[in-house]
C-alpha atoms as a printed R data frame, in Angstrom:
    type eleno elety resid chain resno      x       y       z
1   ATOM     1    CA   UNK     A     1 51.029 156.812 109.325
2   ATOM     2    CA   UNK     A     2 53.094 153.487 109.388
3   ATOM     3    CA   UNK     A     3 55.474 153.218 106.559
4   ATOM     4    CA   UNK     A     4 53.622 150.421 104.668
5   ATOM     5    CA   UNK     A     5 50.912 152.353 104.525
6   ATOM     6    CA   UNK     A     6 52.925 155.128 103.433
7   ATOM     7    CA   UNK     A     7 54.570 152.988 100.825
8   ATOM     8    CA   UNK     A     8 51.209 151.469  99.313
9   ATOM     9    CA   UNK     A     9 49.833 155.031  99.357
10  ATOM    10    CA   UNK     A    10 52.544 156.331  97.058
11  ATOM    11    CA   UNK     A    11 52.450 153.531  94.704
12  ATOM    12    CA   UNK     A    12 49.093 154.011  94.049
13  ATOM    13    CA   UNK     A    13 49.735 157.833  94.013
14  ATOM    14    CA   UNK     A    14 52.248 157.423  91.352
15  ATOM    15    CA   UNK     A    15 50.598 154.936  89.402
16  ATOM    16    CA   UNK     A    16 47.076 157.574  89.239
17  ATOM    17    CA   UNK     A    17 49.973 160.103  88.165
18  ATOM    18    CA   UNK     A    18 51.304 157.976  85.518
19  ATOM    19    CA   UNK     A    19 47.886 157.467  84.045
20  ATOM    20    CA   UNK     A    20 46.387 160.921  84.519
21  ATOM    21    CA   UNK     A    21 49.291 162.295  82.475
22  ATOM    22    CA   UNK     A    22 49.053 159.620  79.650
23  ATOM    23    CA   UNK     A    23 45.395 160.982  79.257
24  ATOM    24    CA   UNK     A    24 46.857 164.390  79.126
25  ATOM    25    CA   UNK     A    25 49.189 163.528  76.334
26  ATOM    26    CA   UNK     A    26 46.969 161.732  74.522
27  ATOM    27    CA   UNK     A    27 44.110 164.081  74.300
28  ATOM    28    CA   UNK     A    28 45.557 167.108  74.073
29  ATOM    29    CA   UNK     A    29 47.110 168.558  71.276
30  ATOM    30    CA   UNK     A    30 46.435 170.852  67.886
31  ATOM    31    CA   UNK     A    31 43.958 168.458  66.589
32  ATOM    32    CA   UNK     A    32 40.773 167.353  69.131
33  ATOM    33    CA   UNK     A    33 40.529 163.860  70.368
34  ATOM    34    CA   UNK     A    34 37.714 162.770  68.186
35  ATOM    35    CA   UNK     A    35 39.441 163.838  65.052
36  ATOM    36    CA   UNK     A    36 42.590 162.659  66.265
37  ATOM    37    CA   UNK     A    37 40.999 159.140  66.587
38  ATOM    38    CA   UNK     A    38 39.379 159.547  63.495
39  ATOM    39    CA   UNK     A    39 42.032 160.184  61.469
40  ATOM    40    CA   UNK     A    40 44.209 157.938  63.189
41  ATOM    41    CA   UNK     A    41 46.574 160.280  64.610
42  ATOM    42    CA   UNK     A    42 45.665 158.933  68.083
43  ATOM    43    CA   UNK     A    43 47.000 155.358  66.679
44  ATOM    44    CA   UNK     A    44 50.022 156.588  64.697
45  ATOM    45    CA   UNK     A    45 51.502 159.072  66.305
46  ATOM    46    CA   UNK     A    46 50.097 160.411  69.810
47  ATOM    47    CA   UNK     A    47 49.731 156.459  71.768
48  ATOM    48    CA   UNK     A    48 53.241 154.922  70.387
49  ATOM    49    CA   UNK     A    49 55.201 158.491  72.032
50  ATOM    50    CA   UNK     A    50 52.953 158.041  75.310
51  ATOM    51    CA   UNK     A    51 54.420 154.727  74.854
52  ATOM    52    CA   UNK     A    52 57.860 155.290  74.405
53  ATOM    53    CA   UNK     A    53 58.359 158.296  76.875
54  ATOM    54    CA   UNK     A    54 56.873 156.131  79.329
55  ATOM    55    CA   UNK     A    55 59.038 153.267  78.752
56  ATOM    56    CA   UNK     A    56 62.101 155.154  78.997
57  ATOM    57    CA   UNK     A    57 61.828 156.779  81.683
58  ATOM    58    CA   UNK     A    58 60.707 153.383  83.902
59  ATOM    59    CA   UNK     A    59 64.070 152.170  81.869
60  ATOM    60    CA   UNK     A    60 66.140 155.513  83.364
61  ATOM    61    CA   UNK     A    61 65.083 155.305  86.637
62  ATOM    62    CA   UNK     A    62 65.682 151.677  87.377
63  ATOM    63    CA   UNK     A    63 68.727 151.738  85.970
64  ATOM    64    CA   UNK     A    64 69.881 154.631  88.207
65  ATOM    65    CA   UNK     A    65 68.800 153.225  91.500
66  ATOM    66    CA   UNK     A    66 70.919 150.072  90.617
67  ATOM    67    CA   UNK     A    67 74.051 152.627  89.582
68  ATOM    68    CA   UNK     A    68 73.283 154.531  93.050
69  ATOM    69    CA   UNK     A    69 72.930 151.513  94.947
70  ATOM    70    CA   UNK     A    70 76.228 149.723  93.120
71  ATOM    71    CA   UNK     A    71 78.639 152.547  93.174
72  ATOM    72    CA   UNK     A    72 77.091 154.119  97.097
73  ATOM    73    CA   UNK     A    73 76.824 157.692  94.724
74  ATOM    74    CA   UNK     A    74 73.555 159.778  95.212
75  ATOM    75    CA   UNK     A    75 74.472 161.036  91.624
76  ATOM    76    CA   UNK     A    76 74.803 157.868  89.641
77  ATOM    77    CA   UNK     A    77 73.035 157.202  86.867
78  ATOM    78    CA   UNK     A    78 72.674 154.651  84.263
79  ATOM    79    CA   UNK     A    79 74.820 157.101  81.483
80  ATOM    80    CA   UNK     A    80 77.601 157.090  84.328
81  ATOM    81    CA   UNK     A    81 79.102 153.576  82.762
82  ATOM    82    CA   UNK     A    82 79.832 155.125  78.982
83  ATOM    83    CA   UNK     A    83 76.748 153.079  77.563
84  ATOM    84    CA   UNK     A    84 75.096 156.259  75.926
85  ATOM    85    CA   UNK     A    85 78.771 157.186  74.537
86  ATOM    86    CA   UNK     A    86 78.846 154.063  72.637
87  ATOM    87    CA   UNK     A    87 75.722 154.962  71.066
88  ATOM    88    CA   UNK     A    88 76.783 158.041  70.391
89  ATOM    89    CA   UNK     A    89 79.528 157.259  68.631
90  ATOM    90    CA   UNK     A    90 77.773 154.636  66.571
91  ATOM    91    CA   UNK     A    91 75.039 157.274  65.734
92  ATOM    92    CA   UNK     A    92 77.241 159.866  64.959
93  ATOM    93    CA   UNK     A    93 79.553 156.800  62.701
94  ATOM    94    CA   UNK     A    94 75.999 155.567  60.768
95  ATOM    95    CA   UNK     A    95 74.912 159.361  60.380
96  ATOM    96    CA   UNK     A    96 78.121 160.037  58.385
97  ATOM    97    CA   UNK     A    97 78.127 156.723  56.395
98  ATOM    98    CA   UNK     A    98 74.390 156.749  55.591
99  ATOM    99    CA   UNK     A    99 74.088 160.545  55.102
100 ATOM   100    CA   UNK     A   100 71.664 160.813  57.740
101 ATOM   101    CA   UNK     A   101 68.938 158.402  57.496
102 ATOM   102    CA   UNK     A   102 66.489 157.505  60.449
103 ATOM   103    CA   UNK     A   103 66.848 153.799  60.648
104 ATOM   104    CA   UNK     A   104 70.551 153.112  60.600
105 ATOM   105    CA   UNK     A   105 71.054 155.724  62.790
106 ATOM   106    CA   UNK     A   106 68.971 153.583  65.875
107 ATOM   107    CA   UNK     A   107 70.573 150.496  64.664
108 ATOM   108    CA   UNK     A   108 74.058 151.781  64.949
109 ATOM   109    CA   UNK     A   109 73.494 153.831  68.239
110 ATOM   110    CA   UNK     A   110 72.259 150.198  69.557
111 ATOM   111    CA   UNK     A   111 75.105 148.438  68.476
112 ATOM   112    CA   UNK     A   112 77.442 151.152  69.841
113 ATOM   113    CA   UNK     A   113 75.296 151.175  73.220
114 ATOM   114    CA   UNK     A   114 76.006 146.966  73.189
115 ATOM   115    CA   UNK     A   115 79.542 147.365  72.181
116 ATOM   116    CA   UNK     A   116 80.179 149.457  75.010
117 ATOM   117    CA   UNK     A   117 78.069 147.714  77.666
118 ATOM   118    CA   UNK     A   118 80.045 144.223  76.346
119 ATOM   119    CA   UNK     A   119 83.224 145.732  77.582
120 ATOM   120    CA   UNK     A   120 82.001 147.334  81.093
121 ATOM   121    CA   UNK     A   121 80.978 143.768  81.684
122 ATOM   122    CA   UNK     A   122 84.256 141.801  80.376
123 ATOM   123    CA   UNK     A   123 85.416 144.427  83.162
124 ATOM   124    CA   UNK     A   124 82.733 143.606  85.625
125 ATOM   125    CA   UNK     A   125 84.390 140.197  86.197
126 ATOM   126    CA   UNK     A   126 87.635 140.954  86.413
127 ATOM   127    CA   UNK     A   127 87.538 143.684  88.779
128 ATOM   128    CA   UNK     A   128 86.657 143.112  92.754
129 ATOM   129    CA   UNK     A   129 85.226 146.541  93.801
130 ATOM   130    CA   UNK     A   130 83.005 149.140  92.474
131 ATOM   131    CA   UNK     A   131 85.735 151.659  92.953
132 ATOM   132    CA   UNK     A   132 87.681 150.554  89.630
133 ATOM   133    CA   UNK     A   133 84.901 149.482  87.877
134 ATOM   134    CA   UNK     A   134 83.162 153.289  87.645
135 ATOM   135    CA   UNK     A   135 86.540 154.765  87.055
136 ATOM   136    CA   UNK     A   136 86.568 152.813  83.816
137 ATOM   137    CA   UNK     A   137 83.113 153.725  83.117
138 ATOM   138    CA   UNK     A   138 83.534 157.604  83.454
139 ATOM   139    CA   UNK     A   139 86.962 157.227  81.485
140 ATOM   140    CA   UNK     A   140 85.417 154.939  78.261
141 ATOM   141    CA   UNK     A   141 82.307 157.461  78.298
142 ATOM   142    CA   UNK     A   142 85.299 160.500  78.024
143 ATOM   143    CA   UNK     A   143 86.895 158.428  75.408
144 ATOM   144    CA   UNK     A   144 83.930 157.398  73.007
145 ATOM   145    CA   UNK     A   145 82.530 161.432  73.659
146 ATOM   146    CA   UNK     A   146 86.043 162.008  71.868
147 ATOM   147    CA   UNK     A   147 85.747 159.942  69.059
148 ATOM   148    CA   UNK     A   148 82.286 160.861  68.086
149 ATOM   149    CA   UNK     A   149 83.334 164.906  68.255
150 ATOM   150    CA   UNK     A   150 86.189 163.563  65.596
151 ATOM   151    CA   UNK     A   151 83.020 161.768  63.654
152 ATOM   152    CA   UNK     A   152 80.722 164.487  63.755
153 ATOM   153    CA   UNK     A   153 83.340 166.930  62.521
154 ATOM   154    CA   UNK     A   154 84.382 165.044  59.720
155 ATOM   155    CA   UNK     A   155 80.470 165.240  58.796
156 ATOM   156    CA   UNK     A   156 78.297 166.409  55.773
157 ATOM   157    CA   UNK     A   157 75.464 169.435  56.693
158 ATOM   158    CA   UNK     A   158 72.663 167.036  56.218
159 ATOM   159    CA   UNK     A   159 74.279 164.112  59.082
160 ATOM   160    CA   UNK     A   160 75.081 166.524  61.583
161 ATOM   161    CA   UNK     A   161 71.522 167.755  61.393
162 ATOM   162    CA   UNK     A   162 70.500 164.134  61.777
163 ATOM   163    CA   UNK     A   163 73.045 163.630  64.275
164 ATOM   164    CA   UNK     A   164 72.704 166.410  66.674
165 ATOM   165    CA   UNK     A   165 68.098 165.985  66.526
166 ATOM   166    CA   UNK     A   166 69.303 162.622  67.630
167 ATOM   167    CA   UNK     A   167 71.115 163.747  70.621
168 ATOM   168    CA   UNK     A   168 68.966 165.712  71.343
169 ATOM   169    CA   UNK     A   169 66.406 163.763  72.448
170 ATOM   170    CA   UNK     A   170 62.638 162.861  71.446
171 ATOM   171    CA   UNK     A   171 60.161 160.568  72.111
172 ATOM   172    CA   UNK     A   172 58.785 161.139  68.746
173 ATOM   173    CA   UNK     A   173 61.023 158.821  66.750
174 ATOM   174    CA   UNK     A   174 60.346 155.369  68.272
175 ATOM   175    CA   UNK     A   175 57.450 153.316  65.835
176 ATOM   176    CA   UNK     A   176 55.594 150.851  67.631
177 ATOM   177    CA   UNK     A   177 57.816 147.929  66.030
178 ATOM   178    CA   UNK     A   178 60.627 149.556  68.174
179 ATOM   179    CA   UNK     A   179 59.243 149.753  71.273
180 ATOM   180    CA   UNK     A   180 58.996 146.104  71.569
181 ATOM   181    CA   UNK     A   181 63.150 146.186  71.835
182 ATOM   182    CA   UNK     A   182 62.781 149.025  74.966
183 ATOM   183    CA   UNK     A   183 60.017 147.119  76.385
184 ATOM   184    CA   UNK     A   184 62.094 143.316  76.165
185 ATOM   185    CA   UNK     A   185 65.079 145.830  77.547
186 ATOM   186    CA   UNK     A   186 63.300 147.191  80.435
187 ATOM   187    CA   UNK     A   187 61.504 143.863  81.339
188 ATOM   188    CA   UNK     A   188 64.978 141.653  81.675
189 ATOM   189    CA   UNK     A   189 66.014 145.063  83.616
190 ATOM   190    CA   UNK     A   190 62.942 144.841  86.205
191 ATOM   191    CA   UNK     A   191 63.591 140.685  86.724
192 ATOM   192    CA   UNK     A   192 67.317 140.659  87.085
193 ATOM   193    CA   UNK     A   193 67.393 143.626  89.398
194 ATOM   194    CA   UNK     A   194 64.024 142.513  91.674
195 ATOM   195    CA   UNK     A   195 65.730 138.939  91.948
196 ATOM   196    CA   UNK     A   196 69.042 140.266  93.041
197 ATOM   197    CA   UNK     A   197 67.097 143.291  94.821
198 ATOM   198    CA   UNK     A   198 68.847 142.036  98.397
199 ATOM   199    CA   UNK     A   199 71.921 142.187  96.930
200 ATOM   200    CA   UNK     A   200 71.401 145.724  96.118
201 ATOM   201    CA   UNK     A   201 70.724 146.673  99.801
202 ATOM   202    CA   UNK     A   202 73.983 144.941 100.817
203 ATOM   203    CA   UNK     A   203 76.276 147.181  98.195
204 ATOM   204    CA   UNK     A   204 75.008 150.163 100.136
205 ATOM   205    CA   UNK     A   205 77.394 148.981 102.657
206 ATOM   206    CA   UNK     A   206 80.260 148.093 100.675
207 ATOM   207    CA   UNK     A   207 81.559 144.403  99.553
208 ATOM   208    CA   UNK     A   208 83.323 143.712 103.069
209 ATOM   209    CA   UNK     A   209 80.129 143.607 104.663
210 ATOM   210    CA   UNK     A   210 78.057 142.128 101.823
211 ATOM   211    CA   UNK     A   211 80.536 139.304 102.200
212 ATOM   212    CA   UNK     A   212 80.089 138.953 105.249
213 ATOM   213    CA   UNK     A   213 76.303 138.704 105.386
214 ATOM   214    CA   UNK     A   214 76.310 136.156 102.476
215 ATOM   215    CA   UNK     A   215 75.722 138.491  99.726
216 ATOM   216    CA   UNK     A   216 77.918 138.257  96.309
217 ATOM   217    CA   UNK     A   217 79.048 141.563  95.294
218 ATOM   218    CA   UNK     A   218 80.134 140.432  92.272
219 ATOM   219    CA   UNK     A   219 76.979 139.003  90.713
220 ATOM   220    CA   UNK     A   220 75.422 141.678  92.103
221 ATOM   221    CA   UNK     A   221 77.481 143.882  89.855
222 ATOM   222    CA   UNK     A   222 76.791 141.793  86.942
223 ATOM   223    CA   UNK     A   223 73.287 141.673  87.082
224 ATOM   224    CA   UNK     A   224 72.960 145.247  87.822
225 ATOM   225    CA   UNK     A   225 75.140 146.070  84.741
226 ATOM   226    CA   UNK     A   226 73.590 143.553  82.443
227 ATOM   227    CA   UNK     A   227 70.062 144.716  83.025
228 ATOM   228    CA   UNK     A   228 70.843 148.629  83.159
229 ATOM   229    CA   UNK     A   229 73.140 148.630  80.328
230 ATOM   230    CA   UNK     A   230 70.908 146.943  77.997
231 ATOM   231    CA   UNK     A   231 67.884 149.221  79.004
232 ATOM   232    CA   UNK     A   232 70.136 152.534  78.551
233 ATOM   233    CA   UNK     A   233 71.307 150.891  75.007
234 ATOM   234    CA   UNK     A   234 67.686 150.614  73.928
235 ATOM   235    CA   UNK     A   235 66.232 153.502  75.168
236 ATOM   236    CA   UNK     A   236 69.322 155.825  73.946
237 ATOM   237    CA   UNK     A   237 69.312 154.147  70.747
238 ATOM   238    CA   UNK     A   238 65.666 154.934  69.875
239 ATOM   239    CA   UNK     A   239 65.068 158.104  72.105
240 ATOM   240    CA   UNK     A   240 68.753 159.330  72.293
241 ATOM   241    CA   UNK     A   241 70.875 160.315  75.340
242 ATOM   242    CA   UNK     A   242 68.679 161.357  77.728
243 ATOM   243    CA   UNK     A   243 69.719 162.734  81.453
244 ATOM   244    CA   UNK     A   244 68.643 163.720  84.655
245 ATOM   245    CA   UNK     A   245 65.516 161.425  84.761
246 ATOM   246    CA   UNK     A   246 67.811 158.390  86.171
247 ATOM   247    CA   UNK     A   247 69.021 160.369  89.111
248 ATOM   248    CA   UNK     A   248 66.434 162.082  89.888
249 ATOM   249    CA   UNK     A   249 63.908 159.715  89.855
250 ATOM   250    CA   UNK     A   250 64.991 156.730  92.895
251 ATOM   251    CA   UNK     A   251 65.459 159.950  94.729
252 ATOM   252    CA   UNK     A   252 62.131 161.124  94.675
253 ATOM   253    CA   UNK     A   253 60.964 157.499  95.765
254 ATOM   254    CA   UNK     A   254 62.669 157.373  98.911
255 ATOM   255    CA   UNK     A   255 62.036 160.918  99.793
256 ATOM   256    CA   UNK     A   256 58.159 160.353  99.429
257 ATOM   257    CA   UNK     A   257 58.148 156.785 101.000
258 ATOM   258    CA   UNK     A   258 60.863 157.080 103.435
259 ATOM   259    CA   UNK     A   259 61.440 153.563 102.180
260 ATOM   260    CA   UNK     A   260 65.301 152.209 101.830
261 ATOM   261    CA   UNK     A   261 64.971 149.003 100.722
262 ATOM   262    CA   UNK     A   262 65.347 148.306  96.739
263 ATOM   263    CA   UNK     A   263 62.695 145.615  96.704
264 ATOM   264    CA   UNK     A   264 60.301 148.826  97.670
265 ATOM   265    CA   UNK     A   265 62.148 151.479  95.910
266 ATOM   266    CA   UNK     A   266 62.295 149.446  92.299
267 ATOM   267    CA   UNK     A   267 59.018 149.640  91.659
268 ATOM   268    CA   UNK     A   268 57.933 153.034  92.695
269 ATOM   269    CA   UNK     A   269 61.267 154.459  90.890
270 ATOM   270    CA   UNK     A   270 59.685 152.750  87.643
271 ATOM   271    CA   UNK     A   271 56.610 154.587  88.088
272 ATOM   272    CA   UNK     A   272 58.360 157.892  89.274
273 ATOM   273    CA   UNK     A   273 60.890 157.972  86.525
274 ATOM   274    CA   UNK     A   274 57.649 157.302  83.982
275 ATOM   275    CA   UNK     A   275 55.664 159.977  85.142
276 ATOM   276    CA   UNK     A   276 58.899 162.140  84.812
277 ATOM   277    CA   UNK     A   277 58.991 161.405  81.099
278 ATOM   278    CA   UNK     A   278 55.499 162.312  80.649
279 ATOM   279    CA   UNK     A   279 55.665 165.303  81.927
280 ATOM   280    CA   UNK     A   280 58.802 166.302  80.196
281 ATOM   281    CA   UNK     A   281 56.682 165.051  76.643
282 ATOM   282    CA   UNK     A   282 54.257 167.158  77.777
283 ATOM   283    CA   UNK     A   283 56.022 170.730  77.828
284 ATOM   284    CA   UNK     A   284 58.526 169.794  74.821
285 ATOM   285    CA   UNK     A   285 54.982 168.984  72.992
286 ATOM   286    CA   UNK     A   286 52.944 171.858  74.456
287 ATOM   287    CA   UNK     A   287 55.846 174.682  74.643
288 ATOM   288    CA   UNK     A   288 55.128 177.698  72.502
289 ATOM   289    CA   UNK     A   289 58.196 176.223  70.833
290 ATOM   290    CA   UNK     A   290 58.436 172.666  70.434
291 ATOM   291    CA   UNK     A   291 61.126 171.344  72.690
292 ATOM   292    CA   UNK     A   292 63.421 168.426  72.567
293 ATOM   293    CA   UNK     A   293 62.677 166.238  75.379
294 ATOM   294    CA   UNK     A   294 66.409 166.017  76.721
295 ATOM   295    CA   UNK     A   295 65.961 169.903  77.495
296 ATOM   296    CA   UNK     A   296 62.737 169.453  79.232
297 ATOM   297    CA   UNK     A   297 64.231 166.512  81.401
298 ATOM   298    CA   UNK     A   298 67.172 168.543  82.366
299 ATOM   299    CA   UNK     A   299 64.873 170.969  83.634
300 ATOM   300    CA   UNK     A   300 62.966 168.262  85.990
301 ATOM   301    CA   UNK     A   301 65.832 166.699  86.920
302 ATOM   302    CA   UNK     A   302 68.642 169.732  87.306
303 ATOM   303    CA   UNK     A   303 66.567 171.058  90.532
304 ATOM   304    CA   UNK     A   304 66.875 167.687  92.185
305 ATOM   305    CA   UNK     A   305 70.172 167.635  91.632
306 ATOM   306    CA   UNK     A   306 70.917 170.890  93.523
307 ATOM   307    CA   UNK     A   307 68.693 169.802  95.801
308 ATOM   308    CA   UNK     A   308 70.797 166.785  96.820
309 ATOM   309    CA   UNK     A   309 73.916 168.528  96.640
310 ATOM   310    CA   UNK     A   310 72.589 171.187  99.029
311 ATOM   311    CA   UNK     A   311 71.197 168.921 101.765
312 ATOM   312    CA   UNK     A   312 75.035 166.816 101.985
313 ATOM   313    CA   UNK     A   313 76.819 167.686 105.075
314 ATOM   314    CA   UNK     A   314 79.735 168.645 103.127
315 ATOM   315    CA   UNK     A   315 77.765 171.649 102.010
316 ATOM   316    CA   UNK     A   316 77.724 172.538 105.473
């Protein structure tokens, strides 16, 4: 089989995926579809976390083929740049002053998320390699982690409750109103990363050589940044921090289409990373005991890690 074919046949493979388990999660559950419609439930509740789970994880996995492409790190992913720190610590700040309600809580986290993602940028173009630049991402994530563990101990009962279901992770929380801010997130994130998809391919090689064959390393870095950190910011505001499905995902893509090339790999990441997040809604939804969806991702995503550890040569 040639490799367009290949490619075509896995799009269309992940797309029936995608679909098939949006049906899943939106018929099944403790009340039957008809009464579910009936009453509503199907509107209100069930479609808007189909919704959301499959927004963020499209959001996830684009964002960590551009960190694995930007950085040349099979482990990259889009919390690797301290964005979901910053909304940590402005959850975990809003939590404390507001005692724990809902709706601050996302505001703050999105703020935080911004706040952070305003100075990886300011960085972004002062810095000439990626080298520096995820050094200062790894070490602002470490310090914002800090400060929130000062927040949250400082906390009342009720916030860290609030707090920690946050962190967690759920795809429960989002109402439809907030989905439009993931959605305009991952949108800006699919055209600034699909127009600079060339220069993606290039950092694979390093900036000496995407010099060389025209490239700009540097935009590249900013549009790769400025779409993945504002996707991470609004889906970690609304869903929380959650892991694994960024690496994990662009991964899978290229193993199934033996495809390389990010204009290729984009778009089937989106759908793989979506169909990741459904699945993970469906066993934290379905589990004898509910689950938060962060745990259920980790559990997707942990085996592909090991997996790519174990096939490096320096395993060898």
């Amino acid at each position: 089989m040639d490799r367009k074919r290949r490619y075509f046949l896995c799009l269309g493979g992940a797309a029936l995926l995608v679909i098939l388990l949006a049906g899943a999660g939106l018929c099944l559950g403790e009340m039957p579809l008809r009464q579910a419609l009936d009453s509503g439930i199907l509107w209100r509740l069930r479609l808007p976390r189909i919704a959301t789970a499959l927004l963020a994880g499209a959001a996830l996995a684009l964002g960590g083929a551009q960190m694995q492409a930007l950085f040349r790190n099979p482990l990259a992913d889009p919390h690797i740049m301290g964005v979901s720190g910053g909304a940590g610590l402005g959850a975990a700040l809003a939590a404390t002053v507001t005692a724990g309600a809902a709706l601050p809580i996302a505001g703050a986290a999105f703020l935080g998320a911004l706040a952070a993602s305003a100075l990886i940028l300011f960085t972004a173009t002062r810095v000439h390699s990626g080298t520096p630049l995820l050094i200062f991402g790894v070490m602002l994530g470490f310090i914002l982690s800090a400060l929130t563990s000062v927040v949250a101990y400082t906390a009342g009962e009720e916030s860290l409750k609030v707090f920690y279901t946050w962190s967690a992770g759920t795809f429960s929380s989002a109402r439809p109103q907030d989905l439009v801010w993931i959605g305009s997130a991952l949108g800006l994130s699919v055209l600034l990363s699909l127009s600079d998809a060339r220069g993606l391919d290039l950092a694979l090689f390093g900036d000496d050589f995407a010099l060389l064959s025209g490239g700009h390393p540097a935009r590249t870095r900013v549009l790769a940044l400025t779409g993945c950190c504002l996707a991470t910011a609004a889906v970690t505001a609304f869903c929380g921090p959650l892991g694994f499905a960024g690496i994990a995902s662009p991964h899978i893509a290229r193993a199934l289409s033996g495809q390389a090339a990010h204009r290729q790999i984009l778009p089937l990441s989106l759908l793989v990373g979506g169909a990741i997040a459904l699945a993970a809604d469906l066993v934290a939804q379905h589990a004898p005991t509910p689950l938060p969806a962060g745990s259920t991702l980790a559990l997707i995503g942990i085996p592909v890690i090991l997996w790519i550890l174990l096939r490096k040569p320096w395993m060898e």
